[in-house]
C-alpha positions in Angstrom: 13.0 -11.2 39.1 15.4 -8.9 40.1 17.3 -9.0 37.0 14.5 -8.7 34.9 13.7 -5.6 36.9 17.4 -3.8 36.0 17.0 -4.7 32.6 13.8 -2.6 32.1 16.6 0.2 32.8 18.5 -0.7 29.2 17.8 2.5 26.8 16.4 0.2 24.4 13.6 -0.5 26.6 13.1 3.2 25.4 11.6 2.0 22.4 9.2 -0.8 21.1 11.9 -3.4 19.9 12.3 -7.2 21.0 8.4 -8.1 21.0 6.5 -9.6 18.2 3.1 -8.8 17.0 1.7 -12.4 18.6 2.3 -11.0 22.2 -0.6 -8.4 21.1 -3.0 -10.4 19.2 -3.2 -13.9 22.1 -4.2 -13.7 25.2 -2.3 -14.1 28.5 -4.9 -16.5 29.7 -5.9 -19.4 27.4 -9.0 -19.0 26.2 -11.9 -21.4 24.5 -12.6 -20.9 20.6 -9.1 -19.2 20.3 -8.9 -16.7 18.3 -12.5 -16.0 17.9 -13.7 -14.9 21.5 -10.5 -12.7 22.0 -11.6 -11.2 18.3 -15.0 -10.9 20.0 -13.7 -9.6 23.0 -11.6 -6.9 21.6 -14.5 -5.6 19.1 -16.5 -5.5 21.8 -15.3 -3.2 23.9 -14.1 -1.0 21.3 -17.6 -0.3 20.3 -19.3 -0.1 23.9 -16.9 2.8 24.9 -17.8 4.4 21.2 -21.3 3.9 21.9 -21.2 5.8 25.1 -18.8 8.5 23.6 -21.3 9.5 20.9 -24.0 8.9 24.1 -22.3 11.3 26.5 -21.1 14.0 23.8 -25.2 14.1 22.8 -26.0 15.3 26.6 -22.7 16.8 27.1 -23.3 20.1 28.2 -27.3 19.9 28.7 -29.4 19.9 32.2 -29.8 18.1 34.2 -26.8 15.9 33.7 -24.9 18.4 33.1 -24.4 22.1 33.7 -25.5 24.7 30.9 -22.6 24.8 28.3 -22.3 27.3 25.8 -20.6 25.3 22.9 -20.4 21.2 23.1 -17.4 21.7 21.3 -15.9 22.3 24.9 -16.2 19.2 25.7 -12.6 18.6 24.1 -11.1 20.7 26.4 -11.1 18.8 29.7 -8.0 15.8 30.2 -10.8 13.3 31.0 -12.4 13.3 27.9 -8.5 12.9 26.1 -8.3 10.3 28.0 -11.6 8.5 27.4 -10.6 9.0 23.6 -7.1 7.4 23.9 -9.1 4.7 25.5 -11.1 4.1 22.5 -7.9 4.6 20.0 -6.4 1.6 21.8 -8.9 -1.0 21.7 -9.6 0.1 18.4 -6.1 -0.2 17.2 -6.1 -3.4 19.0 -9.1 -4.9 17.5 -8.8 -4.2 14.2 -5.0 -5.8 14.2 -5.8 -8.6 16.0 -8.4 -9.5 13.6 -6.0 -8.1 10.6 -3.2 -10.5 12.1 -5.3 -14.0 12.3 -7.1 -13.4 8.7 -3.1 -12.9 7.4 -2.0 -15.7 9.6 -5.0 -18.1 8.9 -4.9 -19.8 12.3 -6.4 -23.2 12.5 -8.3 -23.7 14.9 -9.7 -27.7 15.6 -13.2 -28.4 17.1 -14.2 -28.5 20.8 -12.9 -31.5 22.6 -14.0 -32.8 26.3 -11.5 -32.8 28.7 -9.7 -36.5 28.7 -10.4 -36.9 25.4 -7.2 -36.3 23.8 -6.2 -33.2 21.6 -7.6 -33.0 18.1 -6.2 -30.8 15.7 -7.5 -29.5 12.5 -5.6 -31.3 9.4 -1.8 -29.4 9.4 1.1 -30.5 7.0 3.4 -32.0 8.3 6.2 -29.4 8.4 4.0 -27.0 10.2 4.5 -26.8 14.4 2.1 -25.8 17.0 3.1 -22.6 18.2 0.5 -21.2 19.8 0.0 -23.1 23.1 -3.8 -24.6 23.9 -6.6 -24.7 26.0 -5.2 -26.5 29.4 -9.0 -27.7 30.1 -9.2 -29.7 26.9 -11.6 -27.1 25.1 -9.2 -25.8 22.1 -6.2 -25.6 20.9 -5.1 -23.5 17.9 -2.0 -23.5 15.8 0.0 -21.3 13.2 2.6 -22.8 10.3 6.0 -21.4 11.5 9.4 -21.7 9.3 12.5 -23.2 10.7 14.1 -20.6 13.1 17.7 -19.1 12.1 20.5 -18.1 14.5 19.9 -14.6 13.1 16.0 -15.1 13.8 15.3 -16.1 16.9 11.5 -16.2 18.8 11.2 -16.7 22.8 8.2 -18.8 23.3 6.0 -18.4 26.5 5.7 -22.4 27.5 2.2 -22.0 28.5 0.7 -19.2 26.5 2.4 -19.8 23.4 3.3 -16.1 22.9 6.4 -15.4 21.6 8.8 -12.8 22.5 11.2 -11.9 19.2 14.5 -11.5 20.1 15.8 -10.9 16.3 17.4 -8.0 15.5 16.6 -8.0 11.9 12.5 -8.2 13.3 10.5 -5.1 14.7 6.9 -5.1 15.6 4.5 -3.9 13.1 3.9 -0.3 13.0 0.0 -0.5 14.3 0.7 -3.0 17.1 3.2 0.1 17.5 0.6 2.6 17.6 -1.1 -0.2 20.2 1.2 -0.2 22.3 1.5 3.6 22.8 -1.9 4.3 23.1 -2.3 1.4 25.9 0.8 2.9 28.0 -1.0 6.4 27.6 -4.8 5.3 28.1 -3.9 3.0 30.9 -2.4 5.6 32.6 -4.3 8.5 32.3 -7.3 6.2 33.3 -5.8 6.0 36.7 -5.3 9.9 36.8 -8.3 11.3 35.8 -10.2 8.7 37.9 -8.6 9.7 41.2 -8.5 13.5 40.2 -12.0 13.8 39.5 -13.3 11.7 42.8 -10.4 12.7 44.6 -10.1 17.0 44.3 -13.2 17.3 41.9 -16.2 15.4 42.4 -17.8 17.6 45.6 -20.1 14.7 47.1 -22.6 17.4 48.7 -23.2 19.5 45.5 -22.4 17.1 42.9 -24.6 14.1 41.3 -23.1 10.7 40.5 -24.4 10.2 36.8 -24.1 7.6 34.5 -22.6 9.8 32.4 -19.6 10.9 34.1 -19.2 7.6 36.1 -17.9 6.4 32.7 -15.1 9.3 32.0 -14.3 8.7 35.8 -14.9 4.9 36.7 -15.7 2.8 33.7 -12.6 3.5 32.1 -10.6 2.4 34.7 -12.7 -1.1 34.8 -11.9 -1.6 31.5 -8.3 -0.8 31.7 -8.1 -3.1 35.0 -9.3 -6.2 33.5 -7.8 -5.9 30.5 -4.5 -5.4 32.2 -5.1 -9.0 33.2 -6.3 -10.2 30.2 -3.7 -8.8 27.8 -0.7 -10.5 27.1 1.9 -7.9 25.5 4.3 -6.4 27.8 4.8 -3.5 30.4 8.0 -1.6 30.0 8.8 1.1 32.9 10.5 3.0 30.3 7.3 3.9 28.6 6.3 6.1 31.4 8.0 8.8 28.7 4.5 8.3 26.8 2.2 9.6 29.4 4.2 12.4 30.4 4.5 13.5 26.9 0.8 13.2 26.7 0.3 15.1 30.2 2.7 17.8 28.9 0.7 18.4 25.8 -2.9 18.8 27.4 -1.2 21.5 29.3 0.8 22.8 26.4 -2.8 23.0 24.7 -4.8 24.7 27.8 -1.8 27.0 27.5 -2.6 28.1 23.7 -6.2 27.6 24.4 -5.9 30.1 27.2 -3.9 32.9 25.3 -6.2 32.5 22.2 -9.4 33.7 24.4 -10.5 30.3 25.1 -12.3 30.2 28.7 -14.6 27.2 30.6 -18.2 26.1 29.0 -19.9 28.4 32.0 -21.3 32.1 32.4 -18.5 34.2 34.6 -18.3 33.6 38.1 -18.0 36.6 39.8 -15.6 34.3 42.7 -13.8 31.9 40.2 -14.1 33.9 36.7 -14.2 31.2 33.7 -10.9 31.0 32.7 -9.9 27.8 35.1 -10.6 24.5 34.0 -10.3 22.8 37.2 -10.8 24.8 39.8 -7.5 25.8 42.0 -5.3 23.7 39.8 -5.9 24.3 36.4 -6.1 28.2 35.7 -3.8 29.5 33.4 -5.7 33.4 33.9 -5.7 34.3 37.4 -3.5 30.9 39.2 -0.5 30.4 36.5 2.0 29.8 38.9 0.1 27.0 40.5 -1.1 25.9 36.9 2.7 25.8 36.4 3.5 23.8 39.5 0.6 21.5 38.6 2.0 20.9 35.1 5.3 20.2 36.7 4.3 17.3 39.2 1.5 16.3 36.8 3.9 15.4 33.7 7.4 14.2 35.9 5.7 12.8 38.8 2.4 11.5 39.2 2.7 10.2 35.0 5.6 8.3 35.9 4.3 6.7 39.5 1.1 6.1 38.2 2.6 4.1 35.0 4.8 2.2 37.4 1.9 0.6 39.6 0.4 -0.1 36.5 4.0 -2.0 35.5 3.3 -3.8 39.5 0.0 -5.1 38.3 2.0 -6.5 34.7 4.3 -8.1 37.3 1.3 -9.4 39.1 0.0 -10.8 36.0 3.3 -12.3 34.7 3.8 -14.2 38.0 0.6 -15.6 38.2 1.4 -16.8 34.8 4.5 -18.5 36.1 2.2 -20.3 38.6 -0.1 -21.5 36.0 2.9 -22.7 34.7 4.5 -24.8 37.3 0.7 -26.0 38.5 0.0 -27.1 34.7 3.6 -28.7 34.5 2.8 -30.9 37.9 -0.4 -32.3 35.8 
């Protein structure tokens, strides 16, 4: 494990090289009706969080849910609602590539079996291999053609997933599992962040209301992103923490510009607080810019980067209870 660990350090871990588009489109668990209910499963969610997004943005701004606004257009401007975007970008991306991938790849999937009974695969020629692992309760198991491997093209295959790692150097992942992939190390992320700023320093349990509303910018989002941390199988690089800084740095790069071109909060003036600030005490580029700077500061090279790394604890997590699958499955 340890060595794994160093190697997340190599430069190249930078980037999105050495994976290939199956580790984003399977599962880490195995699944019945393979590929359909992760298909299912990805749609899914995709449309609930749009559903609520069109929900929320209606009463955004509008008593008594929320306070008087005077634009809804506001609504763009706070780092939660970024977030619950780039939430919907990557399940979307996700979805519509998974399905994309299994309609170009034509997986064959066999009918449902009964545990003992044996494994029954749909008709396959004969130079086609089962890549794609199977149901290890006897319910499905799925396969995909696959060419004769080179030494200059060269997949590692998870023994109990079937996912496959490409090691090639000629191979790069597609560019939308790209896009994927950058949207899940941002989303994931800022999930975490805006959850624990808003009921950590924001939410004021005496004066504020728990709503439906914003329990999903600050709590539903994090559910999602929890179980499908455990439900994903493509990787978790520690290098990739460069992605939610970068995002971090632009929201405050953007409240900067917003600031100096007249923009202020959705409220009347407050005679204590003004309306410039967009989170109180933290967030002010008007009357608290040195703390605004400060916050930017630790926001974007510290609490991006921590945050992203416990998120790379609970890939481990889910990686390692992989591995024990494994070696339980192999004693059977």
């Amino acid at each position: 494990m340890m060595d794994e660990f160093k190697r997340e350090f190599q430069l190249k871990n930078f980037g999105f090289g050495g994976v290939s588009d199956r580790s984003f489109v399977i599962p880490q668990a195995r699944w019945c009706f393979q590929p359909v209910t992760w298909i299912l499963y990805r749609f899914a969610a995709a449309i609930y969080l749009t559903v609520w997004w069109i929900v929320i943005l209606i009463y955004w701004g509008e008593p008594p849910y929320y306070k008087q606004a005077d634009t809804k257009a506001k609504w763009f401007i706070y780092v939660s609602n970024w977030s619950y975007l780039c939430l919907g970008i990557y399940f979307w991306t996700s979805a519509i590539g998974t399905l994309v991938y299994h309609k170009n790849t034509k997986f064959k999937v066999s009918s449902t079996i009964t545990a003992g009974e044996g494994l029954e695969l749909s008709p396959i020629d004969a130079k086609d291999q089962i890549t794609n692992g199977y149901d290890n309760h006897g319910h499905q198991i799925y396969a995909e053609p696959q060419e004769n491997n080179s030494h200059e093209d060269v997949e590692k295959q998870d023994s109990t997933t079937g996912m496959t790692e490409n090691t090639s150097s000629n191979k790069s992942l597609s560019w939308n599992f790209k896009v994927t992939w950058l949207f899940q190390n941002i989303s994931f992320t800022a999930a975490f962040f805006v959850t624990l700023l808003f009921w950590i320093l924001d939410f004021d349990p005496e004066t504020g209301t728990v709503t439906v509303f914003n329990l999903h910018i600050h709590g539903i989002n994090l559910l999602f992103v929890l179980v499908d941390q455990f439900l994903i199988g493509s990787p978790y690089r520690i290098l990739h923490f460069i992605h939610p800084s970068l995002m971090a740095l632009v929201y405050f790069i953007f409240t900067a510009i917003y600031y100096a071109a007249g923009g202020l909060n959705e409220y009347a003036p407050d005679e204590v607080n003004g309306n410039t600030y967009l989170y109180k005490g933290s967030l002010d580029w008007g009357r608290e810019t040195i703390t605004t700077a400060v916050v930017m500061v630790g926001v974007v090279f510290v609490a991006a980067p921590l945050l992203h790394l416990v998120l790379y604890g609970f890939y481990r997590i889910r990686r390692t209870l992989e591995r024990f699958e494994s070696c339980r499955m192999s004693r059977h």
